[in-house]
C-alpha distance (Angstrom), angle and dihedral (degrees) to the residues before:
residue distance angle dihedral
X1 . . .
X2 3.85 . .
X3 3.87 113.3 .
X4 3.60 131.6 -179.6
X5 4.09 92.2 -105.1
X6 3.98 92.1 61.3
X7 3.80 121.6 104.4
X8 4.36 109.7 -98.8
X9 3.86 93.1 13.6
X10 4.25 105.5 66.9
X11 4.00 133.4 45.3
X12 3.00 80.3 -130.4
X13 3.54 106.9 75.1
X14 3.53 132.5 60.7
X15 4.13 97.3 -89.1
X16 3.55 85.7 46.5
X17 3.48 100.0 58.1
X18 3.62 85.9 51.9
X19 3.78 94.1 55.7
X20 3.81 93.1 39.8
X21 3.97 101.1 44.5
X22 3.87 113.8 131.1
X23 3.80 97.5 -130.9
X24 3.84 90.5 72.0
X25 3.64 90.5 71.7
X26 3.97 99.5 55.9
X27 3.87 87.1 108.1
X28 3.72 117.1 55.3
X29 3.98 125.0 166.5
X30 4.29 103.1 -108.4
X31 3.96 91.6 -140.8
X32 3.70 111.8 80.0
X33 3.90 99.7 -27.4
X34 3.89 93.1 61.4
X35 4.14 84.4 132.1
X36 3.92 97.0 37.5
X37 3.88 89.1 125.7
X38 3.55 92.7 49.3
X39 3.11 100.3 47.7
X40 4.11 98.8 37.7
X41 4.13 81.6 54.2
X42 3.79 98.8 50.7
X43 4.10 88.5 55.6
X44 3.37 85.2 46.2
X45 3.92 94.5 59.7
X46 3.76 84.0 46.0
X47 3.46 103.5 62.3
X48 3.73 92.9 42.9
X49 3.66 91.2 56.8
X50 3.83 84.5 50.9
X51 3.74 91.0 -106.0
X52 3.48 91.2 133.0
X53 4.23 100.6 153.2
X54 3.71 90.4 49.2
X55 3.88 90.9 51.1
X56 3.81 94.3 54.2
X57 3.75 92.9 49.6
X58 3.67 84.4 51.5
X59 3.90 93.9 53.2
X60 3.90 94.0 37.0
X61 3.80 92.5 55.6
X62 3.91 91.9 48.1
X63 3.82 83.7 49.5
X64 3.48 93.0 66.2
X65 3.51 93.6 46.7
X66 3.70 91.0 39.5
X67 3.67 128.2 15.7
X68 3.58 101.6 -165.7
X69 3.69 125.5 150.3
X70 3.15 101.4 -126.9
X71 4.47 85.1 60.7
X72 4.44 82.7 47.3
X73 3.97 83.2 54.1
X74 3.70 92.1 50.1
X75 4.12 99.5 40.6
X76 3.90 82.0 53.1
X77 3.65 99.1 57.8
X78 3.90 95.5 43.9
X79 4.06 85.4 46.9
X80 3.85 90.6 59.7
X81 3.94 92.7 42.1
X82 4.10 78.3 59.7
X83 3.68 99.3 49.0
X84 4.16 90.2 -114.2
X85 3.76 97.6 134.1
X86 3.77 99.8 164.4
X87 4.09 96.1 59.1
X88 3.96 88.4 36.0
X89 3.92 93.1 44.9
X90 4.62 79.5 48.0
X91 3.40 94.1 52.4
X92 3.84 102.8 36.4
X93 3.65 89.0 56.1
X94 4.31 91.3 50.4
X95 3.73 90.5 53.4
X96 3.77 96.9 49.4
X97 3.73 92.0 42.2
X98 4.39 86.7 71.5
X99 3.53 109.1 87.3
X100 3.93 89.8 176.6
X101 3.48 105.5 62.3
X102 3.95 108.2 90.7
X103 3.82 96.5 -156.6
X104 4.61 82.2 60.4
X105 3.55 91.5 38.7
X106 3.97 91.6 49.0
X107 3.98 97.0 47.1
X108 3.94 97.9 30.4
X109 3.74 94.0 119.0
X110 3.94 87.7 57.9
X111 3.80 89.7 51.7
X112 3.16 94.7 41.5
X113 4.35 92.3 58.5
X114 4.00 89.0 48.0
X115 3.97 89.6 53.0
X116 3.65 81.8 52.1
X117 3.35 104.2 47.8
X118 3.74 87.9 42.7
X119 3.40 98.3 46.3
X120 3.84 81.3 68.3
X121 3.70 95.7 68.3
X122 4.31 92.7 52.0
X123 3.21 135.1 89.7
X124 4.13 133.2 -131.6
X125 3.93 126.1 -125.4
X126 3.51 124.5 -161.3
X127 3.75 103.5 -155.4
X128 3.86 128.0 -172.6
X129 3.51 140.7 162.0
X130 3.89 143.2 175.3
X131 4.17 103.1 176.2
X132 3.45 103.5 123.0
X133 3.64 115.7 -98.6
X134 3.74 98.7 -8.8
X135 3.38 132.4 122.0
X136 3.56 138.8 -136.0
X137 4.29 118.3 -129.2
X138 3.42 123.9 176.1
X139 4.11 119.7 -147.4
X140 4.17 85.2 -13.6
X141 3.42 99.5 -47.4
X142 4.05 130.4 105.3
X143 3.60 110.5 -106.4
X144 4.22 111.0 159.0
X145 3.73 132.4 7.9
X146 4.36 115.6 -137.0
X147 3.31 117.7 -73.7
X148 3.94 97.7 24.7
X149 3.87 137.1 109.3
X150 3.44 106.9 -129.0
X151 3.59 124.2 -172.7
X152 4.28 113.8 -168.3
X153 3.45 132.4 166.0
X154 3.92 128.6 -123.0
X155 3.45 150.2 -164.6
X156 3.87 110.7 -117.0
X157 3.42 127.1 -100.6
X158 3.88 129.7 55.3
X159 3.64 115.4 -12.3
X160 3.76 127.5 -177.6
X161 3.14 118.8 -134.3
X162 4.06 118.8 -171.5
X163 3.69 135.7 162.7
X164 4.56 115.2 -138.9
X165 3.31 122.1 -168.4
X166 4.02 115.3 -176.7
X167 3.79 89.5 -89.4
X168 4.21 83.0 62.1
X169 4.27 129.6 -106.9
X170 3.58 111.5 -7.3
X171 4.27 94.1 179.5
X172 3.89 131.5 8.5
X173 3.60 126.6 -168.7
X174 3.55 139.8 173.5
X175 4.58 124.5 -130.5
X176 3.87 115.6 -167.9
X177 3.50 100.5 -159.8
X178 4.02 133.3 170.6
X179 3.43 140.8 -144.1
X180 4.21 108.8 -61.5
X181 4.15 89.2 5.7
X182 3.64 121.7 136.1
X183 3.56 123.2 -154.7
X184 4.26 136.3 178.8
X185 3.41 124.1 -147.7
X186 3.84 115.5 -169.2
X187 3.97 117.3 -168.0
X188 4.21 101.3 -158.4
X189 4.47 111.2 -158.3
X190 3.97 109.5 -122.9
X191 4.07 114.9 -101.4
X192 3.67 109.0 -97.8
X193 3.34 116.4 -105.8
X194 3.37 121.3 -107.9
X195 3.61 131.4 -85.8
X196 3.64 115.7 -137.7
X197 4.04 115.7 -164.0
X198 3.72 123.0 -137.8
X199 3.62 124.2 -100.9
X200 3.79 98.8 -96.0
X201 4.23 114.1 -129.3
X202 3.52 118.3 -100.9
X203 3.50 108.9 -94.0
X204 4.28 145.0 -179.3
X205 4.08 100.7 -117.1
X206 3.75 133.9 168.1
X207 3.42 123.3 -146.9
X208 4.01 111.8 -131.0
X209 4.14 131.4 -149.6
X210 3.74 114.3 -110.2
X211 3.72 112.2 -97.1
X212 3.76 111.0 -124.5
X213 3.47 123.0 -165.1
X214 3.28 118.9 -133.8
X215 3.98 130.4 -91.4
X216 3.73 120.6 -94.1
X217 3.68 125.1 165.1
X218 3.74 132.0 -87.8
X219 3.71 136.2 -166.8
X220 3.28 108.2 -119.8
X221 3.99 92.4 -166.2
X222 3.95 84.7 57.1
X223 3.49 97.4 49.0
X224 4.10 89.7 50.7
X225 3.73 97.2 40.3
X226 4.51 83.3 50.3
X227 3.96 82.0 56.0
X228 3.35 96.7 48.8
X229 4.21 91.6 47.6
X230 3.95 85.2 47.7
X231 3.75 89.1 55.2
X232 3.50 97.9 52.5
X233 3.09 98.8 43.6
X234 3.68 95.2 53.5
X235 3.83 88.9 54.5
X236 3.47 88.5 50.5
X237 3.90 93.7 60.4
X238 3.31 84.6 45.8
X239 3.71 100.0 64.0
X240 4.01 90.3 30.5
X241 4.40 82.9 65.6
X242 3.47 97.2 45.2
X243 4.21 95.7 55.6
X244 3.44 83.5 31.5
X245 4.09 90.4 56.6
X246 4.18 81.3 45.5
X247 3.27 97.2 56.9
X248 4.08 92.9 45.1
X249 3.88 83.7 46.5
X250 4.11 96.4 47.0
X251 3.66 89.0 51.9
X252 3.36 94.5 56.0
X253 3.51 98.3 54.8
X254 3.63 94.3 47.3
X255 4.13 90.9 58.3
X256 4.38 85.8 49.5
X257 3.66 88.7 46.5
X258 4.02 123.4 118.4
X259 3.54 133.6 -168.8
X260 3.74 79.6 -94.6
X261 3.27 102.8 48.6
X262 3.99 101.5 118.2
X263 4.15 117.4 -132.4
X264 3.98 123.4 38.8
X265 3.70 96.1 -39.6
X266 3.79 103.0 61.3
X267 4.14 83.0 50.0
X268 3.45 92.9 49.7
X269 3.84 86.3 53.9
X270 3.86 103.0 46.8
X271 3.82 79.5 47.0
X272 3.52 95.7 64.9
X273 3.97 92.0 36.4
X274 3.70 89.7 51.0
X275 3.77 111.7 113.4
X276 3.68 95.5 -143.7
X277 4.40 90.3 61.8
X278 3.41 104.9 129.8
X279 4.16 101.3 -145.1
X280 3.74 127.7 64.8
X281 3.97 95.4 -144.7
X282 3.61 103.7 76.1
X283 3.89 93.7 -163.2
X284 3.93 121.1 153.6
X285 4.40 88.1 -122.8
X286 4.00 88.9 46.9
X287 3.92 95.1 41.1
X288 3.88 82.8 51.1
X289 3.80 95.7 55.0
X290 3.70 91.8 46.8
X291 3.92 96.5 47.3
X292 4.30 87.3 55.4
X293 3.70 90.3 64.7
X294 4.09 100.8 30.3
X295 4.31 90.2 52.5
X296 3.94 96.3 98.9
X297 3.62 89.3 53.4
X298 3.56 120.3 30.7
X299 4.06 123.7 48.0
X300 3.60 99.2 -141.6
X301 4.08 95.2 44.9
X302 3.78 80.0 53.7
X303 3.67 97.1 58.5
X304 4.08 92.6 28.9
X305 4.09 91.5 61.8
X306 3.84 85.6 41.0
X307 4.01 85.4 58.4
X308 3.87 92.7 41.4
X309 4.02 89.5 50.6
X310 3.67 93.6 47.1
X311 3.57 95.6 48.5
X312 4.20 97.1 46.8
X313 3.90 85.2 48.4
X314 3.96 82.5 55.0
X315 3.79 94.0 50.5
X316 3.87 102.1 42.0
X317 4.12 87.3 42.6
X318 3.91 85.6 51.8
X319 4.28 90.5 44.6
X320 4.12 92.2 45.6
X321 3.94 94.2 47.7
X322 3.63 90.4 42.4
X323 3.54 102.8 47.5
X324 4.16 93.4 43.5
X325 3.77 88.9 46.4
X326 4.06 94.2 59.3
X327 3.95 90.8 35.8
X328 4.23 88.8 47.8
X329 4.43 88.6 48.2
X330 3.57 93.1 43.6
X331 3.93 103.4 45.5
X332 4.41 78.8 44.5
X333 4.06 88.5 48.7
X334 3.66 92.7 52.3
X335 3.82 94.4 47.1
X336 4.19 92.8 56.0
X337 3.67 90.9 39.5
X338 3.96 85.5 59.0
X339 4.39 92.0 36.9
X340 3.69 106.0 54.4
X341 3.37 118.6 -174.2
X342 3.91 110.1 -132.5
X343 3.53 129.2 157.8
X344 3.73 128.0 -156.4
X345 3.55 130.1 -104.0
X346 3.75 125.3 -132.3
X347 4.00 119.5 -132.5
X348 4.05 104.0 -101.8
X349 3.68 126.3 157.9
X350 4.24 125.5 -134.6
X351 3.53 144.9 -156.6
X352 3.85 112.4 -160.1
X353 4.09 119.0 -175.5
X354 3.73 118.0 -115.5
X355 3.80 120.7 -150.5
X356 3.88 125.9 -171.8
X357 3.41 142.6 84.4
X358 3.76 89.1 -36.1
X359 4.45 108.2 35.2
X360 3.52 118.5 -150.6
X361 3.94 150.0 106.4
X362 3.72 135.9 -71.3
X363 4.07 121.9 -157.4
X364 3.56 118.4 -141.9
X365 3.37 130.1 -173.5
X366 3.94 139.8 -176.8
X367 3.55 121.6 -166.2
């Protein structure tokens, strides 16, 4: 459980007082946030008198006046004092996602351990759906459009998860999940119902040869050599999806990761955390630059620019295998396209029945 006494959740404690300090409100917008320092420092004094309800009401009113990261920062540490994960996990994510605002950019590492340690206390949904034009919201809010594999993080507990279309909910269900579970909910489209064709008139018809075209030449060398290019190219694609599914997958993991997340992505993310890292942008590409030149002296730079190597070897295997395979099945397409394979018809005479109003026989012939 997150308390008020642990390091990244409290003013309190040492990240805390970090967040809270009064110098990062020097600078406040004029227009509608004219107070913001005032008004950011009198929640403050709440919470640290354990007034934590009165200091949210606080911030949320001077977010609607003023929706300033710095305030999303500030709801989201008084919703984790009060247990509300799925606002605090919201908001958290908001205020890291500005990379202009100095007072983020200057206390990211401290956000960035209270999204870890809260992260702890959520929950992961797997959400997919192929009903035409619906989409998939979890506990009333919009989560993943039809067709896509959305992956979205919750507070435990129930969650309902429904799928809307513009006629309204189509299919409702309920997940009980707990703390660290992960759960996927698939949403299949009913079969189509079938079409049944109408009983066709009855009608005088004729029944006609096949038309073959006539014989020309192929290379049969061509035709094998196309087969061959088709072949490898198809293998090619082949590999090209799986690293590309790899690299898809080892992204993933690195944006779930925690500092204890065991392997390369838990030392990528006490690398970042680290209070000795020398950059303030805390990006994946710029972490991986750094970690290059730090591996001879630091552990987890070691094992970060192993995990930054391994994953570029992923994506540039995925990008060569892809982009052979297509060239490889086109340059093979072309070449049967341009090499049919016809054989030639012998001259041979038939006689097909005719039914109707008028019975008979038709002769054919192709010569």
């Amino acid at each position: 459980m997150v308390r008020r006494t642990r390091v990244g959740i409290g003013c309190a404690a040492g990240l805390a007082a970090a967040l809270c300090s009064r110098g990062a409100f020097a600078q406040a917008p004029q227009r509608g946030c004219a107070r913001l320092a005032a008004d950011i420092e009198v929640a403050v004094r709440e919470r640290e008198f354990g007034r934590v309800e009165a200091a949210l009401e606080v911030l949320t009113d001077l977010a609607t006046r003023c929706p300033h990261p710095r305030v999303t920062a500030q709801m989201a540490l008084a919703e984790i004092d009060l247990h509300r994960w799925t606002d605090a996990w919201r908001h958290l994510e908001e205020s890291l996602a500005d990379g202009t605002d100095p007072w983020i950019r200057s206390r990211r590492a401290a956000l960035l351990v209270a999204r870890s340690e809260l992260r702890a206390h959520m929950a992961t949904l797997v959400l997919q759906s192929s009903i035409t034009d619906g989409v998939v919201w979890v506990d009333g809010r919009p989560a993943a459009a039809a067709g896509v594999r959305e992956t979205v993080v919750v507070a435990p507990g129930v969650r309902v998860v429904e799928v809307r279309t513009a006629n309204g909910p189509v299919e409702r269900r309920e997940v009980t999940l707990a703390e660290g579970a992960r759960a996927e909910v698939t949403f299949e489209a009913p079969p189509p119902a079938p079409v049944v064709a109408p009983t066709p008139a009855a009608v005088r018809t004729v029944t006609r040869p096949p038309v073959i075209a006539p014989a020309r030449a192929s290379s049969s060398s061509t035709r094998t050599a196309a087969w061959v290019l088709e072949g490898i190219g198809a293998a090619s694609l082949v590999v090209g999806g799986v690293q590309l599914v790899r690299s898809v997958l080892q992204a993933g993991a690195l944006s779930d990761a925690t500092a204890a997340t065991p392997g390369g992505e838990g030392a990528f993310v006490r690398y970042v955390t680290n209070p000795s890292y020398p950059a303030m942008d805390r990006s994946t590409d710029t972490a991986c630059a750094l970690a290059a030149r730090q591996s001879s002296s630091m552990a987890d730079a070691a094992a970060t620019d192993a995990l930054c190597s391994a994953n570029a070897t992923t994506r540039i295997t995925a990008w060569v295998f892809g982009a052979t395979g297509l060239a490889l099945t086109a340059v093979g397409a072309v070449l049967l396209a341009a090499n049919p394979r016809v054989t030639s018809a012998a001259p041979s005479v038939a006689v097909l029945p005719q039914w109707g109003s008028a019975p008979g026989a038709v002769i054919v012939g192709v010569f």
